[in-house]
C-alpha positions in Angstrom: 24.3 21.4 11.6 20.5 20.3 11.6 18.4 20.7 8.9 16.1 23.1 10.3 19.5 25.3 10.5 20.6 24.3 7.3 17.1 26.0 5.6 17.3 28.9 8.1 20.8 29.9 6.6 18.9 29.9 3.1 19.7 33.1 1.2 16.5 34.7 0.3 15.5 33.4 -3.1 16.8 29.5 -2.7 14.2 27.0 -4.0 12.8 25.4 -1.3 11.2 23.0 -3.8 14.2 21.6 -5.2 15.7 21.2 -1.3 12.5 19.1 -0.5 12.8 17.0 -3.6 16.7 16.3 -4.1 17.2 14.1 -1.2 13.8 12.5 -2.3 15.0 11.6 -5.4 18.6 10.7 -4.0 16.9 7.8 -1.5 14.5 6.9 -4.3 17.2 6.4 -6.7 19.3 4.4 -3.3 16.4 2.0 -3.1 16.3 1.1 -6.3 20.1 1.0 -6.8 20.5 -1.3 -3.9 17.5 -3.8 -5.1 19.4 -3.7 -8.6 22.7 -4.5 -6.8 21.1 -7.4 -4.7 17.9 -9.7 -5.6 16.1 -9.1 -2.4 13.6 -11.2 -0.7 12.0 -10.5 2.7 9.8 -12.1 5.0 6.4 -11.5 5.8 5.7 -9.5 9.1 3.7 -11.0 11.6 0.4 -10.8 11.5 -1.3 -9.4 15.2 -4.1 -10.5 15.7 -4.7 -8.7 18.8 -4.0 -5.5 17.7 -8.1 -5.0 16.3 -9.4 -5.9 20.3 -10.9 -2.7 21.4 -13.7 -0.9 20.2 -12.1 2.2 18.6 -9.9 -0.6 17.1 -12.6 -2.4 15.7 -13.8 1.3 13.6 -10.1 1.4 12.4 -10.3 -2.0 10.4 -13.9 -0.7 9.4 -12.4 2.7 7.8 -9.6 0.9 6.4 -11.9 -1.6 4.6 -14.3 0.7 3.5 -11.6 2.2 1.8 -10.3 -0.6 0.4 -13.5 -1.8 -1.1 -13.4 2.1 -2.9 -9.9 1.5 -4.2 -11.0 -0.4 -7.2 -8.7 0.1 -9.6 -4.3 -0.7 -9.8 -1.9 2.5 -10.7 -2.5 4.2 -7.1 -5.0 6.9 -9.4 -8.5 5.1 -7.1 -6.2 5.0 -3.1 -8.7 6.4 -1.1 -9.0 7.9 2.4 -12.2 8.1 4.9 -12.7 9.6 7.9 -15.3 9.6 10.2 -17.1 12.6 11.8 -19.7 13.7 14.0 -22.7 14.8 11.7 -25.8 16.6 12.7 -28.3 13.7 12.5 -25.7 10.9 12.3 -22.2 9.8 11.3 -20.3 12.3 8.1 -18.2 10.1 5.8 -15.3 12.5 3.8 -13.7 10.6 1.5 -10.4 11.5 -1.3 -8.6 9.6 -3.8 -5.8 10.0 -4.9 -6.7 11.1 -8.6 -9.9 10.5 -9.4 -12.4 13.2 -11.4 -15.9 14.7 -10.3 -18.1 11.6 -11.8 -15.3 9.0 -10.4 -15.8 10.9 -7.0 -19.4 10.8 -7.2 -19.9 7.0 -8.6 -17.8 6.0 -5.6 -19.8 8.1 -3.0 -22.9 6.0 -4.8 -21.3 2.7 -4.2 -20.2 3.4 -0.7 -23.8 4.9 0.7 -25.4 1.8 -1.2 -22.9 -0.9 0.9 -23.7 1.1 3.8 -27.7 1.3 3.4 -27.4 -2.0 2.4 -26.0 -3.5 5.8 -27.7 -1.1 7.8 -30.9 -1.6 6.5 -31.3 -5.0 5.0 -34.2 -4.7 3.4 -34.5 -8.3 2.1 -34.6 -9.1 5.6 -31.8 -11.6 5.0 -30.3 -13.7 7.6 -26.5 -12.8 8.5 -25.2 -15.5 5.9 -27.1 -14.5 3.2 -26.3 -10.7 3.7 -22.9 -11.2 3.6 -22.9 -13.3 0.6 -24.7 -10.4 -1.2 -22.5 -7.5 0.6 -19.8 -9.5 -1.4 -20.9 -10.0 -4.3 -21.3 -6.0 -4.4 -18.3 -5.6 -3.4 -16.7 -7.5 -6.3 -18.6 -5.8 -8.6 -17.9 -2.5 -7.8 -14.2 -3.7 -7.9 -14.1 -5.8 -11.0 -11.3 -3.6 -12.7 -8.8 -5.0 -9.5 -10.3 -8.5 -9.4 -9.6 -9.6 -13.0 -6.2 -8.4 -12.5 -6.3 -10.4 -9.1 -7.8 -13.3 -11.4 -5.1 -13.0 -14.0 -2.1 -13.2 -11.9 -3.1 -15.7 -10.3 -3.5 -17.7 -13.2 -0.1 -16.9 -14.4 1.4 -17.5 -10.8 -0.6 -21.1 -10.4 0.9 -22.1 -13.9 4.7 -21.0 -12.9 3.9 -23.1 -9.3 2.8 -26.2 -11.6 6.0 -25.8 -14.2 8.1 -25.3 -10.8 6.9 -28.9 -9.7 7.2 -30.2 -13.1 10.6 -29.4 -13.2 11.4 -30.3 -9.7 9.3 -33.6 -10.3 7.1 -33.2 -7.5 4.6 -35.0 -5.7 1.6 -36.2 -8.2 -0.7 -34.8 -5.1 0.5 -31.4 -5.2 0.3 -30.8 -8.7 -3.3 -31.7 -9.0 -3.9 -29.6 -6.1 -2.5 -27.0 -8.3 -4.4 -27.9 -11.2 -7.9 -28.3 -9.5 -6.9 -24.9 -8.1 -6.5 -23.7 -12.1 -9.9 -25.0 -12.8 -11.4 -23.4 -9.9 -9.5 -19.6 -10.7 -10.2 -20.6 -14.9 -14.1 -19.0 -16.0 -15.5 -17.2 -18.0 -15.4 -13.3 -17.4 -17.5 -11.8 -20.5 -20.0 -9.8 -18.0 -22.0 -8.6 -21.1 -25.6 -9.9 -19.6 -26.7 -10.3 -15.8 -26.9 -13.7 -15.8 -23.1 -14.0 -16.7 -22.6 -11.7 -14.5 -24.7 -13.7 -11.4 -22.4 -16.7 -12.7 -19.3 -14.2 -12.5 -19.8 -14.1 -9.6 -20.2 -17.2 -7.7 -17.2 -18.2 -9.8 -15.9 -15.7 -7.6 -16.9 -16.8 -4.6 -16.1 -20.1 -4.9 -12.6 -19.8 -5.6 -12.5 -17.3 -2.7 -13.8 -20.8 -0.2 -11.2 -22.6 -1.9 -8.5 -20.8 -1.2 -10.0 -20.9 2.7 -10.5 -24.4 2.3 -6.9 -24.7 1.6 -5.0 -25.6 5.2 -3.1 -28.6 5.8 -2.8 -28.9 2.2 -0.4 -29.9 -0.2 -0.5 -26.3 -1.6 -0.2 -24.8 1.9 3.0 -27.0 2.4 4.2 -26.3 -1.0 3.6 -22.3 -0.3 5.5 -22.5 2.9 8.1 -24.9 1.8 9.3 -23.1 -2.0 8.5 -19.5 -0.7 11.8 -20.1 1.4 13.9 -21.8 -1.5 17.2 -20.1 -2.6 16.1 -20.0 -6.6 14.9 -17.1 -7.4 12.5 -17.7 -10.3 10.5 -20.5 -8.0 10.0 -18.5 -4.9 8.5 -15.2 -6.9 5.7 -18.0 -8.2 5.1 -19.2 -4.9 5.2 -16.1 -3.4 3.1 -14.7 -5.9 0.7 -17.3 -5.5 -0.2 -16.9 -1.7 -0.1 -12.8 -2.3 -2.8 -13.5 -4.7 -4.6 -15.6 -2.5 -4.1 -13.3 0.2 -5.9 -10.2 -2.0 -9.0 -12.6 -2.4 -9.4 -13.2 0.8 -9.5 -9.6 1.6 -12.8 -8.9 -0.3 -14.4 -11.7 2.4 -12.6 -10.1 5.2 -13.9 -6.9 3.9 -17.9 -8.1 4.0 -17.3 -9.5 7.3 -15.5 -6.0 8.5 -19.0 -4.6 7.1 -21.7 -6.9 8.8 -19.2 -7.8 11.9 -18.8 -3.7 12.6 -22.9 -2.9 12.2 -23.3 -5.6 15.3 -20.4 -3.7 17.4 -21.3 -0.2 15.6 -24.6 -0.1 14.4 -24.8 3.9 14.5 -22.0 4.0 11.9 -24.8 2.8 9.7 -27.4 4.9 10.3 -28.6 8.7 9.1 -25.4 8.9 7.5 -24.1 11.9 5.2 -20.8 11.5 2.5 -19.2 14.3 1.5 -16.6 14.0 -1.5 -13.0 16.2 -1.5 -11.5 16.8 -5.3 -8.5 15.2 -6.0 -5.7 17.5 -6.2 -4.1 18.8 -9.9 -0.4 17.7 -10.7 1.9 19.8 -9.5 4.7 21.0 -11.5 7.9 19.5 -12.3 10.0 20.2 -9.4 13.3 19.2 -10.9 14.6 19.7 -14.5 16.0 17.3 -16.3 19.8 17.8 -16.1 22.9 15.0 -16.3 24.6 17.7 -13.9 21.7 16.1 -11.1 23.9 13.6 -9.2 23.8 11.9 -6.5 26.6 14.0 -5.7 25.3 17.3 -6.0 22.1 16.4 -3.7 24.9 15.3 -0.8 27.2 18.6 -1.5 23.6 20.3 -0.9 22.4 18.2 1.8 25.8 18.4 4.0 27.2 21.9 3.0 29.3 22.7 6.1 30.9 19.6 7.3 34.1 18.6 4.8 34.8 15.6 6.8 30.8 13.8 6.6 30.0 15.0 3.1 33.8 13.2 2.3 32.3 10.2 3.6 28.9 10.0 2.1 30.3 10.6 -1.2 32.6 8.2 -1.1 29.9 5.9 0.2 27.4 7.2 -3.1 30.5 6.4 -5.6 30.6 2.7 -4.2 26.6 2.4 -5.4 27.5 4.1 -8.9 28.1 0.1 -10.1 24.5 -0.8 -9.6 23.6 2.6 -11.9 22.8 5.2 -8.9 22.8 8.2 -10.9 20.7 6.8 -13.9 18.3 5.8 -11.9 18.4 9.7 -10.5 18.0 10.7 -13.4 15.6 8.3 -15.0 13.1 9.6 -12.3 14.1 13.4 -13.0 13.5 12.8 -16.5 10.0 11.4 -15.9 6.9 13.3 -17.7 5.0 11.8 -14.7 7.1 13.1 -12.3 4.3 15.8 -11.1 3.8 15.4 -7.4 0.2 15.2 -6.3 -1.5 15.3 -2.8 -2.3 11.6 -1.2 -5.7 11.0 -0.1 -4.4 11.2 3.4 -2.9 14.4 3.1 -6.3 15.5 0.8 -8.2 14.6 3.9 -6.4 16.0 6.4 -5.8 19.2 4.5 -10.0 19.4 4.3 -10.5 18.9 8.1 -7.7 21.8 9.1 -9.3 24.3 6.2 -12.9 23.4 8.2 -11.2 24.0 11.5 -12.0 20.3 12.6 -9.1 19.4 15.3 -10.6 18.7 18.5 -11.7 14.7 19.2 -15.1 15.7 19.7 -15.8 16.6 16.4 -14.9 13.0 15.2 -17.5 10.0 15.6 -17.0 8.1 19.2 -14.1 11.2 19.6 -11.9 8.7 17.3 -9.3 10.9 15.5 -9.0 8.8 12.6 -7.9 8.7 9.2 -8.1 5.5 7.4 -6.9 4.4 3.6 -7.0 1.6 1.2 -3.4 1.2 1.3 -0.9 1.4 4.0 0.4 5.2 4.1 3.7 5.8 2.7 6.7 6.9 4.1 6.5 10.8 3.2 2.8 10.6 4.6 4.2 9.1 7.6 6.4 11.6 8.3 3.8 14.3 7.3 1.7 13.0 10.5 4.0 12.2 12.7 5.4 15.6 12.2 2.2 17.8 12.1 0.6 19.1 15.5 -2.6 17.7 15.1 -1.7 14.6 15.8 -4.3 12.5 13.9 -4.1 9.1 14.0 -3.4 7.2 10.4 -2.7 3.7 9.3 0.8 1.8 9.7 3.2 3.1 6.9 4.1 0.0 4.8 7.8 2.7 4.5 7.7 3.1 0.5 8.7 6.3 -0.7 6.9 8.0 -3.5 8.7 11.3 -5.1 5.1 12.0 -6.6 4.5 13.6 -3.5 3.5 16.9 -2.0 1.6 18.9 0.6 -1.4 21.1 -0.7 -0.9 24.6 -1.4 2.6 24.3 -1.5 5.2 23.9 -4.6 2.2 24.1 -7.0 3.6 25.8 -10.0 6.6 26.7 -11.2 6.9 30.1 -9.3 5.0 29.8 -6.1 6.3 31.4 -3.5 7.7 30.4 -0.3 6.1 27.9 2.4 4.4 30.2 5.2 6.6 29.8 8.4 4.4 26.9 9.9 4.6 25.3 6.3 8.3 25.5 6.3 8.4 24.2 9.6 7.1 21.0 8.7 8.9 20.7 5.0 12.1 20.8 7.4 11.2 17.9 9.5 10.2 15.5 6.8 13.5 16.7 5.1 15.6 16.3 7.9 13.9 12.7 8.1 14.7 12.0 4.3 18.4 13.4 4.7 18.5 10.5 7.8 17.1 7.7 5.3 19.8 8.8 2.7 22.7 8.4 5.3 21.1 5.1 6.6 20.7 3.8 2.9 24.4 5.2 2.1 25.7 3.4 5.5 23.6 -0.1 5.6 22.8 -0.2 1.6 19.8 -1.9 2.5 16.4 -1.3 1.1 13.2 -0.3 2.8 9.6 -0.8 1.8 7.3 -3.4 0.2 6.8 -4.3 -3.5 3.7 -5.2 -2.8 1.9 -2.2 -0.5 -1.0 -3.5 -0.2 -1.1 -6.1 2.6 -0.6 -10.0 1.4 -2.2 -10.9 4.9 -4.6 -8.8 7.6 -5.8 -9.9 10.7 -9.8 -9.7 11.8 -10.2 -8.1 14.9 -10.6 -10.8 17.8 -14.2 -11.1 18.3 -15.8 -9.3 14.8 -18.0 -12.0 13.6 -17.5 -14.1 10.3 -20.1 -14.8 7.9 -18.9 -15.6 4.6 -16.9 -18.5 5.5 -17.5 -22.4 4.3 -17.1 -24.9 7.0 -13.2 -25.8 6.7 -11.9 -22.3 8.4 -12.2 -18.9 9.2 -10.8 -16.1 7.4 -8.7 -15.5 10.6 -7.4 -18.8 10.6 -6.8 -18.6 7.0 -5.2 -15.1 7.5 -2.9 -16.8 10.2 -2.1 -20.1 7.9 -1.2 -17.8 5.2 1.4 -15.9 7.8 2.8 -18.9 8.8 4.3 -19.2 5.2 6.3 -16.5 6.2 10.5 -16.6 4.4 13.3 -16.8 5.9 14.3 -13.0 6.3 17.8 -11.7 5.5 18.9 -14.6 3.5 20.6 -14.2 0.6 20.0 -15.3 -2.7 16.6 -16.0 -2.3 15.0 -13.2 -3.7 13.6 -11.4 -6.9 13.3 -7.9 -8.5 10.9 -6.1 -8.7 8.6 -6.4 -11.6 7.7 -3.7 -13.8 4.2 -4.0 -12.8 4.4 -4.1 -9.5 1.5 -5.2 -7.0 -2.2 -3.7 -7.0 -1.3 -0.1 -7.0 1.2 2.3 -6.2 0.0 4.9 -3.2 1.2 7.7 -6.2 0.2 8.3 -9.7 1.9 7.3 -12.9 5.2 5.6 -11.5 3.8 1.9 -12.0 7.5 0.9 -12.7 10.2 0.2 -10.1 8.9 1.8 -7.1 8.9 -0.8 -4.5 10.6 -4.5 -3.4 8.7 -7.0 -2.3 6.7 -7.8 1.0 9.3 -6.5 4.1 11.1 -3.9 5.2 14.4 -4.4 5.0 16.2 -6.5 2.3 19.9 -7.5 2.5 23.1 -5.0 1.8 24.2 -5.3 -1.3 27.6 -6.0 -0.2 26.6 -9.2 1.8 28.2 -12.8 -0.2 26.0 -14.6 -1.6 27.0 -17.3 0.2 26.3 -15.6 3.6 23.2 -16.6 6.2 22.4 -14.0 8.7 20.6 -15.2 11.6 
């Protein structure tokens, strides 16, 4: 039976809530029982970097960084979503976060029109160099919350790289690499007057060319060398060291998506209106916490009428019980934070419907768009790809959030029933959720990233760079760092997640285990650790 049928046959009464969320929980609680049972490690996707080519293509990187540059802050509270409409005199920019209040709204609307009048207008008259130089520099301030933790880890990563060669007794070369890479990261950040600040700054910047300057390098070699070692311990440094890398280079690629997009798009940047959408309120609890909620109670529930399946899936949940699959259930169940909240996709989105705003031609250049800081996860995935309106979003990096919800539905503790169309939706991202369950159950293999934010994006071909010293391009640099890709699928070589996790989770207040690191799909738990799959 399908799991629109399965609903259907509902008795009046049952709690649609708990239907959404128990399978939720049960594949949250499978990924992280599966990345307990097996350090995983994955590789690094390719980067494409003719996927930006086309015009339309071009306003997509543009959305996305503008978002980005307004995510300033780690926990997933500052994710933020733009798209772009056709205003009366010029281009409307509607914008949500995740959880962010009236004045957080507002100074972020203030930071994003002053980028924008600042690119647009240059009213220094600056030459292209200098304007992206000082379209950085803005752009760091506005995010220094995320940069010192940027700054901080990569301190901490570049120390475990040097004790790695140390204890490996490395070449002499690469560790002073390493250390001349220390000094570079190691300033002062006391911001307190504007010419620390100014100083701040450039600090920044220089260690941004750096890490440009760095091909055909002894840290390059040592990146894509240790990232693919066997030892757990050294490749998390490593790896942690290029991510880090990798984020810094994304406030450059972000002031040459800026300049680059006002030659291809100057109309983005002119007459231009923001309008602000309020964060959505936490939603209530949808589960109570209860040691009765197993793992076996969601699959009784989720496969009611076939003996012979739900047989087979339980059997299949018992097997993950060693690696602690219902405490993790009800670790999560027993969460104050668990309070599902609407993404800034979904916030977005939501707005544009309520306005009636559907067709193409109400979006700027007809490009049905919705852009975000970080790539969408897997419940706003299926959201879209399940909706009618078809909208176009950003590549889902596949983590799954149970923080989650649509607006206006599941609110409190006795709303009512989804409308039909509502329900008709719920159903198909359930029925999607009960297929990642069985897949997890069968292949016991996790999905997602740790790290959702990207380590590595791509410029679109053509998009002109600015910020760049004379050693490379930030697409060259964005391909070097790709080529440091891992080996995929081999075991041993991994690491657990951390409690920290990277620079924000796409949900509020579940900055713990939510994620596995850069990949999508790990190595079963079952495999020997002595096994190489190729």
């Amino acid at each position: 039976m399908n799991q629109q049928a399965i609903l259907e046959v509902q008795p009046v009464g049952v709690d649609h809530r708990q239907l959404f969320y128990e399978p939720i929980v049960l594949e949250d609680a499978l990924q992280k029982a599966c990345r307990f049972g097996q350090e995983v490690f994955n590789g690094i996707p390719e980067v494409d970097n003719n996927s930006l080519a086309t015009q339309a293509q071009v306003f997509h990187f543009f959305v996305d960084k503008l978002a980005q540059v307004c995510d300033n802050r780690r926990g997933g509270e500052t994710v933020s979503s733009f798209t772009v409409l056709n205003g009366l005199d010029g281009p409307e920019y509607l914008f949500a976060s995740n959880h962010r209040d009236a004045d957080e709204l507002s100074e972020t609307q203030e930071f994003a029109e002053s980028l924008l009048t600042l690119v647009g207008k240059n009213p220094n008259g600056l030459k292209q160099k200098a304007l992206a130089k000082q379209v950085l520099w803005k752009i760091l301030l506005f995010n220094l919350p995320r940069l010192n933790t940027y700054l901080n880890a990569l301190g901490t990563s570049i120390d475990a790289c040097i004790d790695d060669c140390n204890r490996r007794k490395a070449l002499e070369t690469l560790t002073s690499e390493l250390l001349r890479l220390k000094e570079k990261a190691d300033f002062p950040r006391d911001l307190e007057s504007g010419s620390i600040q100014d100083k701040f700054l450039s600090d920044c910047e220089k260690l941004i060319k750096m890490a440009v300057s760095m091909k055909n390098t002894e840290i390059e070699q040592a990146i894509r060398r240790n990232a693919k070692d066997g030892e757990m311990t050294s490749s998390k440094a490593w790896c942690d060291l290029r991510h880090y890398l990798g984020r810094l280079l994304s406030f450059r690629q972000a002031a040459d998506a800026m300049i680059g997009t006002h030659e291809r798009l100057p109309n983005l940047f002119q007459d231009f209106k923001f309008t602000a959408i309020p964060s959505s309120k936490d939603a209530a609890k949808p589960i109570a916490r209860s040691r009765s909620f197993t793992a076996a109670s969601i699959i009784k529930n989720m496969i009611p009428d076939d003996e012979g399946e739900q047989e087979f899936y339980l059997e299949q949940a018992l097997e993950m019980q060693k690696f602690g699959l219902d405490d993790f259930i009800f670790r999560q169940i027993s969460k104050r934070t668990f309070r599902p909240r609407v993404h800034a996709e979904v916030l977005v989105h939501s707005y544009l419907l309520s306005h009636d705003i559907q067709h193409p031609r109400d979006y700027f250049n007809s490009w049905k768009y919705i852009g975000s800081s970080k790539p969408t996860c897997r419940l706003c995935s299926y959201y879209f790809t399940a909706h009618p309106d078809r909208v176009q979003v950003r590549k889902s990096h596949f983590n799954l959030y149970p923080n989650w919800c649509i607006p206006g539905v599941f609110e409190g503790p006795h709303s009512g029933a989804p409308d039909a169309k509502t329900l008709h939706l719920l159903e198909q991202i359930t029925e999607r959720v009960h297929d990642d369950v069985k897949r997890t159950l069968d292949e016991k293999r996790p999905v997602g990233k740790n790290y959702d934010s990207n380590t590595h994006t791509s410029v679109p071909p053509g998009l002109p760079r600015y910020t760049h010293s004379d050693t490379a391009s930030m697409g060259e640099a964005a391909v070097r760092l790709n080529e440091m890709s891992l080996n995929t699928r081999v075991e041993g070589g991994g690491h657990l997640p951390t409690e920290e996790g990277d620079d924000g989770y796409s949900m509020i207040g579940e900055v713990d285990e939510e994620a596995a690191e850069n990949g999508s799909h790990g190595v079963p738990v079952s495999v020997r650790r002595a096994e190489v799959w190729v």
